[in-house]
N, C-alpha and C positions, 0 to 999 in steps of 0.2 A: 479576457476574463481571468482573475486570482485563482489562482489554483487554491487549495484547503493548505498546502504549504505555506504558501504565501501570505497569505490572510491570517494564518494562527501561528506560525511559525516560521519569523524567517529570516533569524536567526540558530536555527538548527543546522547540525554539525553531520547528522545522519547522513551514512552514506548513501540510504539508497531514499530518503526522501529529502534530505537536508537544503534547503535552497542556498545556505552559507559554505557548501561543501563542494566546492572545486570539482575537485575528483571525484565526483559523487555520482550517481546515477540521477539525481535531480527530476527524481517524475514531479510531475503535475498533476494531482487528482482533482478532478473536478465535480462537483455535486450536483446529480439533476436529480433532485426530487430524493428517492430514495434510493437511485443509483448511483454511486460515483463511479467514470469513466477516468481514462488517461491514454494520452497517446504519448507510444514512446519509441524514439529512433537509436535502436544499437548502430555502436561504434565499430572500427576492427578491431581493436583490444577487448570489446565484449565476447569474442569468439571462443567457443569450445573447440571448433577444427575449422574448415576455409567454409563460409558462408552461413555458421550455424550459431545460433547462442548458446555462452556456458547456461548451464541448469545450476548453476551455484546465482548465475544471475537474473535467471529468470527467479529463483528462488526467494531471491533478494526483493527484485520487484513487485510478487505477489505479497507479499508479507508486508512490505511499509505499503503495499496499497491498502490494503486488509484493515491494517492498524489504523490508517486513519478514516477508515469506510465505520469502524466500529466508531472511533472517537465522534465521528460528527453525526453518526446514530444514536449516542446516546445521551449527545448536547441537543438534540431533539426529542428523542422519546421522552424524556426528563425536564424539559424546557431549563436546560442548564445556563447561566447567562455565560459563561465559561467554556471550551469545547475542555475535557477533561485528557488529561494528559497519560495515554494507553498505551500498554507495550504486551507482548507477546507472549501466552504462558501457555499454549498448544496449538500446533499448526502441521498440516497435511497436505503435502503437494503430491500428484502425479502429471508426471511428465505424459503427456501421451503421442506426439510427434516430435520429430525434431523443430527447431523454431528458427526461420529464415532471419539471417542478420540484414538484409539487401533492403528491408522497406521499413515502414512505422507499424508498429507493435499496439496491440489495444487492448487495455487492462479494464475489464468490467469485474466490479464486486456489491452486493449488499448482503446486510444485517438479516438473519434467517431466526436469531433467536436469539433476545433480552434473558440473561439472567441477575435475575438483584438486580440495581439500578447503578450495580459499577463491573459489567460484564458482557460481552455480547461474542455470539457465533457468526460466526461473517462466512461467505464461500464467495470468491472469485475464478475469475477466468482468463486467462491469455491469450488472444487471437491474433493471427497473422493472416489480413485478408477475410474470408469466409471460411477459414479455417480454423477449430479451438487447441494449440499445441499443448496448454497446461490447464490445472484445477486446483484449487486447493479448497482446505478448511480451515480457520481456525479461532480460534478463544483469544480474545483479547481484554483486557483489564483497565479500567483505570487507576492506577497509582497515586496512592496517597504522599501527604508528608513524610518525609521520614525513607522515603523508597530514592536509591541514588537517579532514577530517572523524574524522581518531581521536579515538574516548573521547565525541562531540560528543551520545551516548547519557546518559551518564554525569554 
């Protein structure tokens, strides 16, 4: 299955969703319905100390999952023929356990509240197992012309 990477952008440069980004964290989100999921396997260079992930990278990961949890919520609530190209204008993570680097990682998010028809509150999650290590919130926008990330999908 395409991940929303894949499918809308894939030629993006993003580190942490970018599928043209080498060194990138390269998730995969994938859209069931109104949730997008992703499964993701830290590396050893993703490490904070022996076994554990940085929180700069879990950080990383909830935010471009976030971002396009919102973009492809509101190419739907809007029946956009477009997925609309979203970046990050307020975001809230808490760490709440350490997060094990040794297995695959599982990033769940959806859309909790549309504002205007080019905004949306997303909250995800980071699980490790049946355990949730992270949370976040955040605001994400669609960018217009004129913003140096329009088209940056495309």
């Amino acid at each position: 299955m395409k991940s929303l990477q894949e499918t809308f952008a894939p030629h993006s440069i993003c580190f942490g969703c970018g599928p043209a980004n080498s060194k990138g964290l390269r998730i995969r989100s994938i859209a069931e319905g109104d949730l997008v999921t992703c499964e993701w396997q830290p590396e050893p260079h993703h490490q904070a100390f022996e076994g554990m992930v940085n929180g700069g990278i879990i950080g990383s990961l909830l935010d471009c999952h976030c971002n396009w949890t919102a973009a492809w919520g509101l190419k739907n609530k809007w029946s956009l023929e477009l997925i609309p190209c979203t970046v990050t204008a307020e975001y809230s993570i808490k760490l709440l356990r350490p997060t094990p680097a040794n297995q695959k990682l599982m990033l769940k998010a959806h859309v909790v509240e549309f504002v205007k028809q080019d905004r949306a509150w997303v909250e995800g999650e980071l699980w490790s197992g049946e355990k949730m290590t992270a949370k976040c919130r955040g605001l994400f926008v669609a960018v217009k012309e004129g913003h140096p990330a329009f088209h940056r999908w495309s």
